[in-house]
C-alpha positions as CSV (number, residue, x, y, z in Angstrom):
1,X,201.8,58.6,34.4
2,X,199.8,59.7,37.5
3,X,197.0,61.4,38.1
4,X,194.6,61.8,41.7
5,X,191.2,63.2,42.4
6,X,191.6,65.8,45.5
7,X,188.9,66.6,47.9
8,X,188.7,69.1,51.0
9,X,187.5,66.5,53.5
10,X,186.1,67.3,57.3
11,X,186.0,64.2,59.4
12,X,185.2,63.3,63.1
13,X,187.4,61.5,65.4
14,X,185.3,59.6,68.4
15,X,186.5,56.9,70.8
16,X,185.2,55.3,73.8
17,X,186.7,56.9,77.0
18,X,189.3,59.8,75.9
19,X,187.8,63.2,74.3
20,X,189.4,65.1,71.3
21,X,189.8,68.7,71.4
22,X,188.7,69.4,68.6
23,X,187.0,66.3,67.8
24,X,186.3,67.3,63.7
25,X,189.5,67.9,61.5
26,X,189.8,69.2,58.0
27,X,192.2,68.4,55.4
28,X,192.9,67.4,51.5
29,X,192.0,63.8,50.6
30,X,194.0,62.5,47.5
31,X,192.6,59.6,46.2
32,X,194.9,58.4,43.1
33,X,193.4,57.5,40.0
34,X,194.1,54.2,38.7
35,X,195.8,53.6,35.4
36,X,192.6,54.5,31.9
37,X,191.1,51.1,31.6
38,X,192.2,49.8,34.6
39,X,190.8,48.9,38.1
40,X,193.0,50.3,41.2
41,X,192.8,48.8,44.9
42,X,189.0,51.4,45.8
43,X,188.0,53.0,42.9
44,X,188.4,52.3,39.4
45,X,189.5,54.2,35.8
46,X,185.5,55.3,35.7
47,X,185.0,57.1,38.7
48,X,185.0,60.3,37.4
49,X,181.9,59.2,35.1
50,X,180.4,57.3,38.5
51,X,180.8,60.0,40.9
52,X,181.1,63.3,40.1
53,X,179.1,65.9,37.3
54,X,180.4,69.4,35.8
55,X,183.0,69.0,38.4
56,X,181.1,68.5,41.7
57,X,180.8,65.3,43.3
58,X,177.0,64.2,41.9
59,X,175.9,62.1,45.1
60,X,178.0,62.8,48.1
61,X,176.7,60.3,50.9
62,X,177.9,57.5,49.3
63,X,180.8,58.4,48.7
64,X,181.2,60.4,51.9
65,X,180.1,56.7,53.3
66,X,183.0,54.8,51.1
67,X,185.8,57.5,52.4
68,X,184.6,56.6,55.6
69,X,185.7,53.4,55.2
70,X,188.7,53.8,53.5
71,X,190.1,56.0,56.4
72,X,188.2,54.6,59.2
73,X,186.8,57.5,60.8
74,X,183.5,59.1,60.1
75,X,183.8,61.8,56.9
76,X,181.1,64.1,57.4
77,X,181.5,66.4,54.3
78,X,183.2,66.0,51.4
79,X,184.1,68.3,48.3
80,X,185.7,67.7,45.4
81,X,188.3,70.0,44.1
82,X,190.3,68.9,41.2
83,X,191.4,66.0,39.2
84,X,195.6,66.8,39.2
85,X,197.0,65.1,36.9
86,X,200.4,64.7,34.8
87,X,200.6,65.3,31.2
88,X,200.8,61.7,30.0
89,X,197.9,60.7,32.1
90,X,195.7,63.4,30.8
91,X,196.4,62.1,27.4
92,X,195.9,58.0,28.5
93,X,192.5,59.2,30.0
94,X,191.3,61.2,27.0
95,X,192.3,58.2,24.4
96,X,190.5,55.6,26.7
97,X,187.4,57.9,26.6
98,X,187.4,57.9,23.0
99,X,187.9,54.6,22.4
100,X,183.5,54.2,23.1
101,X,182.5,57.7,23.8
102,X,178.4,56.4,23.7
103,X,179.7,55.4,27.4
104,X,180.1,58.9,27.8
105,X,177.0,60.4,26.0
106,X,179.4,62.5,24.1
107,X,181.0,63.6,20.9
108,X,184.3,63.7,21.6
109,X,186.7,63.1,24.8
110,X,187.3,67.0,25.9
111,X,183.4,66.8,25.6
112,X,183.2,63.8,27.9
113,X,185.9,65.4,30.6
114,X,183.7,68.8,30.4
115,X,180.6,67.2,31.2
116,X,182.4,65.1,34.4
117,X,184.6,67.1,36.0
118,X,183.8,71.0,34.3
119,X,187.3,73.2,34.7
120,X,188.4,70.7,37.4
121,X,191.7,69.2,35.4
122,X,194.9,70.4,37.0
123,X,198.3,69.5,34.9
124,X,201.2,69.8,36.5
125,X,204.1,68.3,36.9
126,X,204.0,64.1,37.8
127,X,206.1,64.9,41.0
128,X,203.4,67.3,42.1
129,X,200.4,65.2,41.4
């Protein structure tokens, strides 16, 4: 059971005395979700609820601010993609979301997931997540 939130990330490089050509760099962040109910190492099982909304990311400097310091460079835009996710994941999530869906301000889980992350849920296979 694995799932991750993915994000196009742009970043800057700087250091005192050498110069980067280019100094800014794109690429995919994948930060993995931990475990419905459970706290991981930065984020825990609510941060779809905390950060994002109808599947964009709801407030993006402080999070931009947090990847910052979880890869030690300076992110300067951030944008969130998808949640990928396997199967049995999906299925943890949705039953921990029901368990108190007033947390949620919803009626059911699928409404709950809507209203975070919109048409953002990616299933696929746990090897690819």
């Amino acid at each position: 059971m694995t799932a991750a939130y993915v994000f196009d990330a742009a970043f800057r490089v700087s250091a005192a005395a050498v110069s980067l050509t280019p100094g800014r760099f794109e690429t995919t962040l994948r930060l993995f979700a931990p475990e419905p109910g459970e706290s991981g190492a930065q984020i825990d099982w609510l941060f779809f609820r905390d950060r994002l909304w109808r599947g964009e990311i709801s407030d993006e400097a402080p999070l931009r601010r947090a990847a910052s310091d979880w890869l030690g460079v300076e992110v300067e835009s951030l944008t969130f993609k998808e949640l990928r996710t396997d199967e049995a994941y999906l299925e943890a999530l949705r039953e921990a979301v029901a368990e108190d869906l007033t947390r949620f301000n919803a009626e059911s889980a699928d409404e709950a997931l809507q209203q975070y992350l919109g048409s953002s849920i990616h299933v696929v296979p746990r090897e690819e997540v």
